[in-house]
N, C-alpha and C positions, 0 to 999 in steps of 0.2 A: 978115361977121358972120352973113348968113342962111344961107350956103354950110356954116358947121359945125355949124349943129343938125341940117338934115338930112341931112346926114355920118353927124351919131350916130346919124337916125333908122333910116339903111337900116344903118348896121354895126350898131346892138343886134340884128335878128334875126338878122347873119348871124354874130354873134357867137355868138346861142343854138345857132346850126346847127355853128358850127366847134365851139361847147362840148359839143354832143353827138355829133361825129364825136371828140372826143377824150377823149371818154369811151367810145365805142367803140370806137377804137385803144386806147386803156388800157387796156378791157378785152378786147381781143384781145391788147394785148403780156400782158397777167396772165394769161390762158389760157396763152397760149404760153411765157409764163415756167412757169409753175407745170408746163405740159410738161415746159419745159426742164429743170425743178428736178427734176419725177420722173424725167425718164429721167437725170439728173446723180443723182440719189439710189438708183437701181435702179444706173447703171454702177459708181457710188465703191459700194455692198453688194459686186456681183460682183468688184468689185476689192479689196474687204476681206477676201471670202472666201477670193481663189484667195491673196491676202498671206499670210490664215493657214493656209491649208491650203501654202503653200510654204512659212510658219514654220514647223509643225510637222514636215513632213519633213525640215527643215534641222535644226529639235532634235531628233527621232529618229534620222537620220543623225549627229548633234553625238553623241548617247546612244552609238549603237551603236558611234559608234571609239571615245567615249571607255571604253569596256565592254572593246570589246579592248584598248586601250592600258594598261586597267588586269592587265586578266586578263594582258596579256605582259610588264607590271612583276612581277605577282607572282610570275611562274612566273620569271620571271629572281632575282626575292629568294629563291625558295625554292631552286635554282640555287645561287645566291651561297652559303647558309646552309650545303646540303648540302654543298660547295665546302670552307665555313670549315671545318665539323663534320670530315671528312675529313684537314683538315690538323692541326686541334686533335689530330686521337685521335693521326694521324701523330706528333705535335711529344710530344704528352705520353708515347706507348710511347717515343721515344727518351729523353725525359726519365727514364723510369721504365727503363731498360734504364742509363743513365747513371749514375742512382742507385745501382740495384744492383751495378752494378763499383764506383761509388765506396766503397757498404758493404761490399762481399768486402775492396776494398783496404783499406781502414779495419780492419776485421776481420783480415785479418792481418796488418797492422802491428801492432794490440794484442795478440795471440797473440804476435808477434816478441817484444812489449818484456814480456810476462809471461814467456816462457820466458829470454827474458835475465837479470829481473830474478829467478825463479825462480833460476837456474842460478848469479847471483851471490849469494843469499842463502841457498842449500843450505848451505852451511857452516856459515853463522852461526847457522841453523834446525837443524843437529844438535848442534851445541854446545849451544846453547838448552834442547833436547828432553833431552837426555846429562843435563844438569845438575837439569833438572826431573826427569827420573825419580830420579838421584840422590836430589833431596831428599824425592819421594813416597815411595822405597824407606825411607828413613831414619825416614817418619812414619807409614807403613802400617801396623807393627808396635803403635804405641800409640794411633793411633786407630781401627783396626779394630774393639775394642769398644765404642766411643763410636758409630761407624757401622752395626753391630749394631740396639745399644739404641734408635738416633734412629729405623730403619727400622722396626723390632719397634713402638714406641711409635707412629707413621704409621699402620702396620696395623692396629693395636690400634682408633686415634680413626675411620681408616677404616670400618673396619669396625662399628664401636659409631653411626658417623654414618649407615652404610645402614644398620644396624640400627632403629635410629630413624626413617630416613625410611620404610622399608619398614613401620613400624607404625603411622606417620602415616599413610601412604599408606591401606593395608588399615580405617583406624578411620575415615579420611573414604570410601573409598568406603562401607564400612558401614551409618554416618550420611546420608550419600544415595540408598542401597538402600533403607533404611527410611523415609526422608521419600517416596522415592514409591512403596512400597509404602502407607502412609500420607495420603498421596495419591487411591491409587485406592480405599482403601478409605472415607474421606471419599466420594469420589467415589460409589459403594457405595451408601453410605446415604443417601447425598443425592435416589438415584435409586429407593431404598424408600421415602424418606417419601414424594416426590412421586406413587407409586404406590400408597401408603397412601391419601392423599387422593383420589385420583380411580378410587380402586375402585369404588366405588358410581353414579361417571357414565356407565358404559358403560350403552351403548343398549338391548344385551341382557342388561342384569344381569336381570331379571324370567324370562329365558329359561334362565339359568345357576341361578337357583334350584329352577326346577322339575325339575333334576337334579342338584341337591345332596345329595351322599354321606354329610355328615357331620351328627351330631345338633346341632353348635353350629352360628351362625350367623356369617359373615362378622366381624359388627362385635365378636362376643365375642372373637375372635384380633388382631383391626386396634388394638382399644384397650387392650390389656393388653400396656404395658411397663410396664418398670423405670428407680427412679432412677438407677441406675448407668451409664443407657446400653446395655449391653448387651443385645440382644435373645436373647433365649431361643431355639434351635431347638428346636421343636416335634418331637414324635413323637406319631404317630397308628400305630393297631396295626388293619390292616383281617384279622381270623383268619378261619380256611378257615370256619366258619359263629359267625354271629353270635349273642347269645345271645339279645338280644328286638331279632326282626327287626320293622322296620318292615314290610316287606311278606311273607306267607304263602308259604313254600317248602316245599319238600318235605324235609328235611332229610335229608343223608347219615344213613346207618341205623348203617352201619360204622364211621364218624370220629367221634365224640363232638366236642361242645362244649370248645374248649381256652381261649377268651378270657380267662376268668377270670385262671387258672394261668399264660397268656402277659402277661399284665398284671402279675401278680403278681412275677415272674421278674426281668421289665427294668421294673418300679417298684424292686425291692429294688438292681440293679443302678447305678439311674443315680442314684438315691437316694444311694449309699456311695460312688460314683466322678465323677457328673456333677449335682448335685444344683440344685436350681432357683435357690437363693437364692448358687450360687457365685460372686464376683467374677470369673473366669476363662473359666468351662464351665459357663454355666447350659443346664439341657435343659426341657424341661417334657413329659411323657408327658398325651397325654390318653388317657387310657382308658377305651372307652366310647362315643370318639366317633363310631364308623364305625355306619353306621343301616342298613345292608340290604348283602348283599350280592350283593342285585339293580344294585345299580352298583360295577364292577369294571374293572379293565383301564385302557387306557390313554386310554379315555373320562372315567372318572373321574376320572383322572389329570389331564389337560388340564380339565378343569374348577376342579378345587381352583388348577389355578396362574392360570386365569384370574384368580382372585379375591384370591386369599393371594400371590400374586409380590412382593409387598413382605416379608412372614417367613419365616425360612429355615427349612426345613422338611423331614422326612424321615417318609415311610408306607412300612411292612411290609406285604407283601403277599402273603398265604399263600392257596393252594388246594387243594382235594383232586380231582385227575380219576383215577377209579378207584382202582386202584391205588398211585397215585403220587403223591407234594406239589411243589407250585413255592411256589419261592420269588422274590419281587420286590423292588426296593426304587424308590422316588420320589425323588429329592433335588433341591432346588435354593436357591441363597443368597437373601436379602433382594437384590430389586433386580434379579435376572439377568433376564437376556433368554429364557433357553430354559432345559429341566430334565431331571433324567437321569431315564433309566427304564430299570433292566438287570436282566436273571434272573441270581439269585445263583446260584438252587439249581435244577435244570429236572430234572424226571421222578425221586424223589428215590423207590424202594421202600418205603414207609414198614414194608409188613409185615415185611420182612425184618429191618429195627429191632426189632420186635414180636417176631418168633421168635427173633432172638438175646438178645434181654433174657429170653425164657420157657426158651432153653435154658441162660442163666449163671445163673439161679435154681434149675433142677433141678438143673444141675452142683453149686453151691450146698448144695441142701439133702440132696443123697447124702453129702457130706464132712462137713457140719453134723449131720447129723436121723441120715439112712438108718442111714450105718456105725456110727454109736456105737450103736444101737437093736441092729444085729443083735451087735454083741459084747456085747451086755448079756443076749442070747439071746433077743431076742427073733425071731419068724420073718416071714420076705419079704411074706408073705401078709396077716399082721397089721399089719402095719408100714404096708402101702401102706395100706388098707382103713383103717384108723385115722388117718394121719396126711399120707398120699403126697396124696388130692387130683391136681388139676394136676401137680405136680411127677413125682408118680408115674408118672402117665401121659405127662409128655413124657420124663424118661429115660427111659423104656422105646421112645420113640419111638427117643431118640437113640442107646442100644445095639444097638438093631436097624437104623440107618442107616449104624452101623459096620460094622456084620457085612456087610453090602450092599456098601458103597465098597470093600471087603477084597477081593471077589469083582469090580471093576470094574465097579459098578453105581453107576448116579449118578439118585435118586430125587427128584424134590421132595417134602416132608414138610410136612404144616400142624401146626402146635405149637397148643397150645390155651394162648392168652395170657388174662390178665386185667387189673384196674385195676392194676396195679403195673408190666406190659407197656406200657401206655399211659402211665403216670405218667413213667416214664422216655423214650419217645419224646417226651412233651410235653419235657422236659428235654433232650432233646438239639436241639429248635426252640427255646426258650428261647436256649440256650446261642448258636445260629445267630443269634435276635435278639440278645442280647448281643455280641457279636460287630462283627458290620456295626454298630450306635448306633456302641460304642465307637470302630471306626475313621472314620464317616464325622464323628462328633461333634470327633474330633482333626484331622482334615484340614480341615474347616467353622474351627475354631479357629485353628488353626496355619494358613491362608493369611489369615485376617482380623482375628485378633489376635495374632497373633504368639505363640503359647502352645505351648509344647510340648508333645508326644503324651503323655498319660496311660496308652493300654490296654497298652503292654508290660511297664509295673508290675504291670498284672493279669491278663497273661494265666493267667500261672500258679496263679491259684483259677479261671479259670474252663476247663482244661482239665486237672482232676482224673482225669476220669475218660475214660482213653485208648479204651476199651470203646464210647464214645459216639461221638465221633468222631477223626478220624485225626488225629491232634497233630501229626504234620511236616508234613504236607498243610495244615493249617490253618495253622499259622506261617508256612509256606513262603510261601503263596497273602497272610498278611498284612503280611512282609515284602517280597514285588515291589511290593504297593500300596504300601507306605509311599518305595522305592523311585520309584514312578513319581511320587509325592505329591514326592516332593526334586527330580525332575527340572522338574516344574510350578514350582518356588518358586525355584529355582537360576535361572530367567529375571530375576530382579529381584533376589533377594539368594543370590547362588552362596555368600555368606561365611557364610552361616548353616548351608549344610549341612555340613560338619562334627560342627561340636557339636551338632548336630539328630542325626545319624547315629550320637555316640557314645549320646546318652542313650538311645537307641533299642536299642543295646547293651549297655546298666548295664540296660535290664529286661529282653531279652531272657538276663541270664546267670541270672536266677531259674528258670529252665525247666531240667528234668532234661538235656534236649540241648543241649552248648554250640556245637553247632556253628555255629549261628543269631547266638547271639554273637558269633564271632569271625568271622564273613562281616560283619557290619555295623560292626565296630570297623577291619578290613582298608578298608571300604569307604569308612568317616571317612577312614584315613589317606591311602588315594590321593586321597580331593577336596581334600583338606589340600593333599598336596604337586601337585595340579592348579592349584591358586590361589597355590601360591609364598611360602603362609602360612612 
C-alpha cells in the first residue's frame, strides 16, 4: 500500500519529463511534417505543372493532326465534288447530245407524217380550192360593189376619225401651251410684285437717289396700277436736250429743243393705237419725265432698272454728237432679271435730212411759185428778190451742182435750211419713235398676254412719206423682228404662230409693196404644214 504512492511520487515527474520529450518529439515530428508537407506540396506543384505543360502539348499536338486531318478531309471533299461536277457535266452533255438526236428524230418523223398526210390530202385540197374559187368567181361579180362602198365607207370613217383625233390632238396641245405659258407669266408677276415691295429696302436706295434721272419719284410709278390687272408699260422720252434742265448746260447751238414736238408725236400715236385706259395694250407716256441730260447712257440706265424692275418699261434715248443722232432704246418686262439696251439708230447725218428737206422745198417751190411767175412774165430777177428767199438761193445752189456732177465733179453743198428743215427731221425721229413703241409695245403684249401685233395695221399711216425714210428698209428691218419675235414664242406655243404670222400679213397687205405680204402669208403656211396642222 505504501510501495504505490511513492510509485506515483517518482513517476508524476517523470511523467512531466516524458510529457515534455513528447511534446518535443511532436513538435519535431510537426516540423518535420510540415517539411514533409512542403516539399510533398512543392514536388505534387512541380508535378502539376510538368502534367500541364505535357497536357497542353498533347492538346496542341491533338490540335495540330486534328487541323491536318481536317484540312485532308476537305481537300479530298473538294476532290470528290470536282470528281462529281466532272461527271455531272460529262452525264448531262451526253444527255443533251441524246436529246438532240432524239428531237432531229422526232422532227423528222413529223416532217415524214406532214409530207404524207400533205401528199394524201393534195387532192382533196384542190378539189376544195377548184370549187371555192368557183364559187367566189360566181359572187365576185355582184359583190364587188358592195366591197367597193364597204372599203370607200372604212376610209371615209378612217379618215374623218384622224381627222378628229389630229384636232383633238393640236387643241389639247394648244390648251397646254397656254396654261404654261400662263404659267410663267403668273410666275412674271408674281416676281414684280414681290420686287415692287422691296424696292425701297435696298441699302443703297438713298445712294440710287442721288442719281436719279427722272423728275418723278420711285413711289409715283410703283403705285399706280389699274383695276384691270394689267400694268401699263411705261415710256419715258430722254431727247437729245432737255427743255428745263435741271442742271445748267451748255446747250447745242445747232440742234434745237425737239422734246416738245417728240412728246407731241408719240402722245398722239399711242393715244390712237396704244392708249392708256386699253383693256389689251395700255402704254402710258410720261412726258417730261427725264430731268437732266446730265444723266445719260447706260449709267442711267441701270439705275432706273434698279428701282422700277418691277414695271415694264421702255426710254427713248436720243443724242446729238456733232454731226450725227443716236438713237437708243431701254426695255425690260415687270419682273425680269436683266434689261435690254440696244442702238437702234448709231451715227444718223441728221444734216443731210436737213439739206434734202431744204432741196425738195426749192424743187417744190420752182414747179409751184417760180415757173407759173415767169409765164405770167414776170422776170428771174424779180421773182427771186420778191418771192425766192431760201428757196431761191438753194435752187440756184442745186442747178449749179448739176452742172458740176455733168462735168464729173462731186462737190459737198451747204443748202441753207429753216424751221420747216427741222420740222420735218423732227418728224422723221417722231416717226423712228413711233416705230420702235409700236413694235416693242406688241412683242411686250404678245409674249405676256397673248394679244396680237397691232403696228402692221398702222404701218401704213405711218410711212406716208417715202422721202423721210426708206419704206422697204424699215418693213424689211420690222418684219425679221417680228420674225425673231415668232421664233421666241414658237418655244412654248409653236401652234400660235401661224395665225400670228397670217395676221401679221392681212396688215402688211395695206402697204403699196405687197411683197412683204406674201413673204409672211408663205411663211404662215410653211409653220402650218411644219406642225402637221
Amino acid at each position: 500500500m505504501v510501495a504505490v504512492p511513492l510509485l506515483g511520487l517518482l513517476l508524476a515527474p517523470m511523467a512531466g519529463i516524458f510529457t515534455g520529450l513528447v511534446f518535443a518529439r511532436n513538435a519535431d515530428k510537426s516540423a518535420a511534417i510540415s517539411s514533409a508537407l512542403a516539399k510533398s506540396q512543392q514536388n505534387t506543384q512541380l508535378a502539376i505543372a510538368e502534367s500541364q505543360q505535357t497536357t497542353q502539348l498533347a492538346i496542341a499536338y491533338r490540335n495540330l493532326e486534328q487541323s491536318r486531318e481536317i484540312a485532308n478531309r476537305q481537300q479530298e471533299t473538294q476532290l470528290k465534288l470536282a470528281a462529281l461536277n466532272i461527271a455531272y457535266q460529262a452525264r448531262l452533255e451526253e444527255r443533251r447530245e441524246d436529246f438532240q438526236i432524239g428531237l432531229e428524230l422526232s422532227r423528222q418523223q413529223f416532217q415524214e407524217r406532214i409530207e404524207h398526210l400533205r401528199f394524201g390530202q393534195q387532192l382533196t385540197l384542190e378539189q376544195a380550192r377548184q370549187a371555192f374559187q368557183l364559187k367566189l368567181n360566181s359572187l365576185q361579180h355582184q359583190q364587188q360593189l358592195e366591197i367597193q362602198e364597204f372599203i370607200q365607207s372604212v376610209n371615209l370613217a378612217i379618215s374623218e376619225r384622224n381627222l378628229d383625233f389630229q384636232k383633238w390632238r393640236t387643241e389639247q396641245e394648244m390648251i397646254l401651251q397656254k396654261d404654261l405659258a400662263t404659267y410663267n407669266r403668273q410666275t412674271q408677276f408674281a416676281i414684280a410684285a414681290y420686287q415692287r415691295e422691296t424696292a425701297f429696302l435696298l441699302p443703297q436706295v438713298h445712294k440710287i437717289f442721288e442719281n436719279w434721272p427722272l423728275t418723278l419719284v420711285p413711289a409715283q410709278i410703283l403705285d399706280s396700277h389699274h383695276s384691270n390687272g394689267v400694268v401699263p408699260m411705261r415710256v419715258v422720252i430722254s431727247p437729245p436736250e432737255v427743255d428745263f434742265d435741271k442742271f445748267e448746260r451748255s446747250p447745242n447751238q445747232q440742234f434745237p429743243k425737239i422734246e416738245k414736238r417728240l412728246a407731241e408725236g408719240l402722245g398722239q400715236f399711242l393715244s390712237a393705237n396704244y392708249p392708256l385706259n386699253s383693256p389689251t395694250r395700255p402704254t402710258e407716256l410720261l412726258d417730261g419725265a427725264w430731268e437732266s441730260k446730265r444723266f445719260r447712257g447706260g449709267a442711267s440706265i441701270k439705275s432706273l432698272f434698279g428701282m422700277l424692275k418691277s414695271e415694264p418699261m421702255l426710254i427713248l434715248e436720243s443724242d446729238v454728237d456733232g454731226d450725227y443722232v443716236n438713237f437708243r432704246i431701254a426695255y425690260w418686262d415687270g419682273g425680269a432679271e436683266t434689261y435690254s439696251y440696244e442702238r437702234i439708230i448709231s451715227r444718223l447725218p441728221y444734216r443731210d435730212i436737213l439739206y434734202e428737206s431744204a432741196k425738195a422745198r426749192a424743187l417744190k417751190w420752182k414747179i409751184e411759185t417760180r415757173d407759173k411767175l415767169l409765164a405770167e412774165g414776170m422776170s428771174l430777177e424779180e421773182i427771186n428778190q420778191k418771192y425766192g428767199g431760201d428757196n431761191a438761193l438753194n435752187l440756184g445752189i442745186i442747178e449749179e451742182d448739176d452742172k458740176i456732177k455733168q462735168k464729173g465733179i462731186n462737190i459737198p453743198r451747204n443748202y441753207r435750211v429753216n424751221s420747216d428743215d427741222w420740222d420735218y427731221l423732227c418728224q422723221v425721229l417722231v416717226s423712228c419713235h413711233c416705230l420702235v413703241t409700236g413694235w416693242i409695245a406688241d412683242a411686250h403684249y404678245l409674249i405676256n398676254y397673248d394679244v396680237k401685233p397691232l403696228l402692221p395695221d398702222v404701218l401704213s399711216e405711218l410711212l406716208t412719206d417715202e422721202s423721210a425714210l426708206p419704206v422697204n428698209e424699215v418693213v424689211q428691218a420690222i418684219v425679221s423682228g417680228y420674225k425673231e419675235l415668232f421664233k421666241a414664242i414658237a418655244i412654248e406655243q409653236p401652234h400660235t404662230i401661224p395665225e400670228l404670222a397670217l395676221n401679221l400679213a392681212k396688215g402688211l397687205a395695206n402697204l403699196r409693196d405687197k411683197s412683204f405680204a406674201n413673204e409672211m402669208l408663205d411663211y404662215s403656211i410653211q409653220t402650218r404644214l411644219n406642225l402637221n396642222l
